[in-house]
mmCIF file as Biopython writes it, N, C-alpha, C and O atoms, coordinates in Angstrom:
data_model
#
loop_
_atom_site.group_PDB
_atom_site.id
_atom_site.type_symbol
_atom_site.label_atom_id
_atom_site.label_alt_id
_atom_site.label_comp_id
_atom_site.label_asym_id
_atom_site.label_entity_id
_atom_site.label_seq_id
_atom_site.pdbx_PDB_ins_code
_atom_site.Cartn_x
_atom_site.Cartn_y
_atom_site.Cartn_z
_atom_site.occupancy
_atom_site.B_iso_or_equiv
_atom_site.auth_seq_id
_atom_site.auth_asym_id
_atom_site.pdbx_PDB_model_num
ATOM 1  N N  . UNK A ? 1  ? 26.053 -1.310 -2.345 1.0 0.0 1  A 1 
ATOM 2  C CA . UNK A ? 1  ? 25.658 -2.050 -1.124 1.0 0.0 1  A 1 
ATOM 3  C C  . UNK A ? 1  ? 25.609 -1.083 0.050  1.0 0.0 1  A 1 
ATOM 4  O O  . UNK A ? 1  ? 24.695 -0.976 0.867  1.0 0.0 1  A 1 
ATOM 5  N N  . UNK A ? 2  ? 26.543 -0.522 0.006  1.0 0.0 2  A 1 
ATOM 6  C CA . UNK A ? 2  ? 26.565 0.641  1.328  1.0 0.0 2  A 1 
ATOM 7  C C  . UNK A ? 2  ? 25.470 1.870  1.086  1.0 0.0 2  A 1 
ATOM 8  O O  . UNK A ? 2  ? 25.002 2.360  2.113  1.0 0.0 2  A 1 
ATOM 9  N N  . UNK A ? 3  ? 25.057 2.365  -0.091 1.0 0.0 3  A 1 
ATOM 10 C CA . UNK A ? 3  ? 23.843 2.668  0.314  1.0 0.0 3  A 1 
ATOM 11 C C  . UNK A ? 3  ? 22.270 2.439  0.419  1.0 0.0 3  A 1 
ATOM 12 O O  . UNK A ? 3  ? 21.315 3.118  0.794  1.0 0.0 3  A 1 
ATOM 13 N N  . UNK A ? 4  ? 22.497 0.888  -0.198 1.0 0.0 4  A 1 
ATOM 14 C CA . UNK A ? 4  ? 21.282 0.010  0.347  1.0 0.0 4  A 1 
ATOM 15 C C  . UNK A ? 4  ? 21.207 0.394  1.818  1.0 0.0 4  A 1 
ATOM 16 O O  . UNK A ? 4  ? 20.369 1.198  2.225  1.0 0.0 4  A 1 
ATOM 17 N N  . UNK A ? 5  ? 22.183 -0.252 2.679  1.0 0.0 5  A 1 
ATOM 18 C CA . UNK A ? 5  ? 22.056 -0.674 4.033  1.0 0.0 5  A 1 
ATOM 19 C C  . UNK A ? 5  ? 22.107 1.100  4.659  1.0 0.0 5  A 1 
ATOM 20 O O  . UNK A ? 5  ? 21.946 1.170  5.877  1.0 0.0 5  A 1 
ATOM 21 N N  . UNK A ? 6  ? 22.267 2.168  4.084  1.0 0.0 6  A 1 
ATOM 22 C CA . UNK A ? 6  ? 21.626 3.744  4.881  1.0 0.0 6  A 1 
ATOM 23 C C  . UNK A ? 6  ? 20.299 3.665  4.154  1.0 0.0 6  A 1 
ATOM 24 O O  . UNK A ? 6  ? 19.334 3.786  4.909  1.0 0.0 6  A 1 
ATOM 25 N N  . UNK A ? 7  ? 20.100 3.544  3.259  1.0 0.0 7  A 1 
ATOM 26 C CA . UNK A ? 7  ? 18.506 3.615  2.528  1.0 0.0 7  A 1 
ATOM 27 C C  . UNK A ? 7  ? 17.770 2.974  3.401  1.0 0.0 7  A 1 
ATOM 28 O O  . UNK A ? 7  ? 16.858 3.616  3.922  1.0 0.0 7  A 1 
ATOM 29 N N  . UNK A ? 8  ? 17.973 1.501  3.806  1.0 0.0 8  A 1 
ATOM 30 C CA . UNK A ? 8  ? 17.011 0.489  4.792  1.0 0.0 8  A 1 
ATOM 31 C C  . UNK A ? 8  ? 16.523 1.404  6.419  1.0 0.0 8  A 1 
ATOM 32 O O  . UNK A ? 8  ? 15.465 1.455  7.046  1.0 0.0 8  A 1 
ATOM 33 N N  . UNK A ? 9  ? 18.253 2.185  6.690  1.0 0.0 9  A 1 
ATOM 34 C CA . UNK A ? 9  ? 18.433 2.495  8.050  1.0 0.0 9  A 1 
ATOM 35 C C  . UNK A ? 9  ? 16.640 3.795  8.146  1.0 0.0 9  A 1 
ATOM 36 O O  . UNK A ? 9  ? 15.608 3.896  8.808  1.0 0.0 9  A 1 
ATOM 37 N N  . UNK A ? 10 ? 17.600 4.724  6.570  1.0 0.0 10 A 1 
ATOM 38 C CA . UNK A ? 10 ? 16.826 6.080  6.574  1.0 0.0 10 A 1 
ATOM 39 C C  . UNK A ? 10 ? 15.353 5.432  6.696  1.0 0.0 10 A 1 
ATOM 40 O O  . UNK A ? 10 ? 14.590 5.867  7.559  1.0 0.0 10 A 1 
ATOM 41 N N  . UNK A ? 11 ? 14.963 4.415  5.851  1.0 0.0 11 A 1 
ATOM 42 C CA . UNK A ? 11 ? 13.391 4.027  5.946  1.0 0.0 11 A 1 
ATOM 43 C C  . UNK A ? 11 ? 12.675 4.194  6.882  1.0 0.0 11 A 1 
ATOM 44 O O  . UNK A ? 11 ? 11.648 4.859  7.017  1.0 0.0 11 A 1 
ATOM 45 N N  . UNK A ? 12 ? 13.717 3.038  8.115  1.0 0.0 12 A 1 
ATOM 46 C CA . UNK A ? 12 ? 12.787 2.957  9.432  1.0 0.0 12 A 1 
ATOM 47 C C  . UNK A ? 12 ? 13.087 4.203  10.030 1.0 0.0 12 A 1 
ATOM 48 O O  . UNK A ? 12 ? 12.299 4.626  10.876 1.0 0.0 12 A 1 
ATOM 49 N N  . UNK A ? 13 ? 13.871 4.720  9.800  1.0 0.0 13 A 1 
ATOM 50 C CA . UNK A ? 13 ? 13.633 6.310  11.017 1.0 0.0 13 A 1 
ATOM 51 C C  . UNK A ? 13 ? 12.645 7.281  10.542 1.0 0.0 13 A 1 
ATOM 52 O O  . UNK A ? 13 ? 11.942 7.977  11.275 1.0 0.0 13 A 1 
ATOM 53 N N  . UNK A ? 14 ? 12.644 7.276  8.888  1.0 0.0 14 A 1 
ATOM 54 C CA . UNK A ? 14 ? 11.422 7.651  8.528  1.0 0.0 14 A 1 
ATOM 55 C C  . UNK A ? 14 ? 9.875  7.232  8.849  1.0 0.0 14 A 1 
ATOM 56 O O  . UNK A ? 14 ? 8.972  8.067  8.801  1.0 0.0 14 A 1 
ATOM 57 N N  . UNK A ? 15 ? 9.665  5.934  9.162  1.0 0.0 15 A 1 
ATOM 58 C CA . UNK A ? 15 ? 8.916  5.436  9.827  1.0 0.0 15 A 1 
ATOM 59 C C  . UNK A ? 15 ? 8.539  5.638  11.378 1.0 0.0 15 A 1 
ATOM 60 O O  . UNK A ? 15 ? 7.554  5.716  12.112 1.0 0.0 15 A 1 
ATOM 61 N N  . UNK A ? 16 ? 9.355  5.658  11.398 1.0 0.0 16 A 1 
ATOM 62 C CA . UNK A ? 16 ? 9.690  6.076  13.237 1.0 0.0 16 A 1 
ATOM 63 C C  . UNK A ? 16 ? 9.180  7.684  13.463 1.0 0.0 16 A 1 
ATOM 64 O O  . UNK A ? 16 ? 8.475  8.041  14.407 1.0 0.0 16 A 1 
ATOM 65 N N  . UNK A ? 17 ? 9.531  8.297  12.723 1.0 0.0 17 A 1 
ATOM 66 C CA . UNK A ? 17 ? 9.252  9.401  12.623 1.0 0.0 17 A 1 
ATOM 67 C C  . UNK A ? 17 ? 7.988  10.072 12.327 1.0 0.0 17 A 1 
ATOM 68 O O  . UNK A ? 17 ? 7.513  11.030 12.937 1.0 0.0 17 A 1 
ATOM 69 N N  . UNK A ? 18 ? 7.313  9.227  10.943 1.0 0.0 18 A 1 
ATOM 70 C CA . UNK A ? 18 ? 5.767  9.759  10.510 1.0 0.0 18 A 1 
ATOM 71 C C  . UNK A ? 18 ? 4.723  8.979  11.954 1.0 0.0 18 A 1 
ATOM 72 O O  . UNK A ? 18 ? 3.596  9.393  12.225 1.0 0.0 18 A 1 
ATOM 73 N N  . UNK A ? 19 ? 5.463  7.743  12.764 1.0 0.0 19 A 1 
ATOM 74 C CA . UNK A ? 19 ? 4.809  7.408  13.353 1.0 0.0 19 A 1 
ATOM 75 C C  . UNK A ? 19 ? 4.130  8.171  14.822 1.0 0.0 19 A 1 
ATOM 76 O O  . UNK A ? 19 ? 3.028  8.020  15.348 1.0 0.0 19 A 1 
ATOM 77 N N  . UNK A ? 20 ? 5.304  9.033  15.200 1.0 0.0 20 A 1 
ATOM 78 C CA . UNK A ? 20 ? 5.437  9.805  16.515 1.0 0.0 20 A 1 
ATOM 79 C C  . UNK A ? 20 ? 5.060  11.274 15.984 1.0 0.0 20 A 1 
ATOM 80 O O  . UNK A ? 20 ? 4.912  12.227 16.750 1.0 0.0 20 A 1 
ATOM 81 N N  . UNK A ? 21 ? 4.942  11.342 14.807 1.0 0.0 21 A 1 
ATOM 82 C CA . UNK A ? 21 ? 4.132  12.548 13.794 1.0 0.0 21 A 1 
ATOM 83 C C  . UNK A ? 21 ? 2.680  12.053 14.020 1.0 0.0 21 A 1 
ATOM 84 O O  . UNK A ? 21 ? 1.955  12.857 14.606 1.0 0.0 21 A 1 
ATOM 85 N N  . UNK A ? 22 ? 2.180  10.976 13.689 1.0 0.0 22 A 1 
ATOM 86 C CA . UNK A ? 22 ? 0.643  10.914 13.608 1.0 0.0 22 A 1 
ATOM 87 C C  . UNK A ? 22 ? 0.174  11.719 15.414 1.0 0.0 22 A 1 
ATOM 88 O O  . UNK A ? 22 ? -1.004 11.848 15.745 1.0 0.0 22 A 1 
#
């Protein structure tokens, strides 16, 4: 369970990230 909920976190910062990358 606890690294579901860093997996979810890492996602969106990964997101966050490819987004301010484009």
């Amino acid at each position: 369970a606890r690294f579901a909920g860093l997996w979810e976190r890492n996602n969106l910062i990964n997101e966050k990230l490819k987004r301010e990358e484009v």
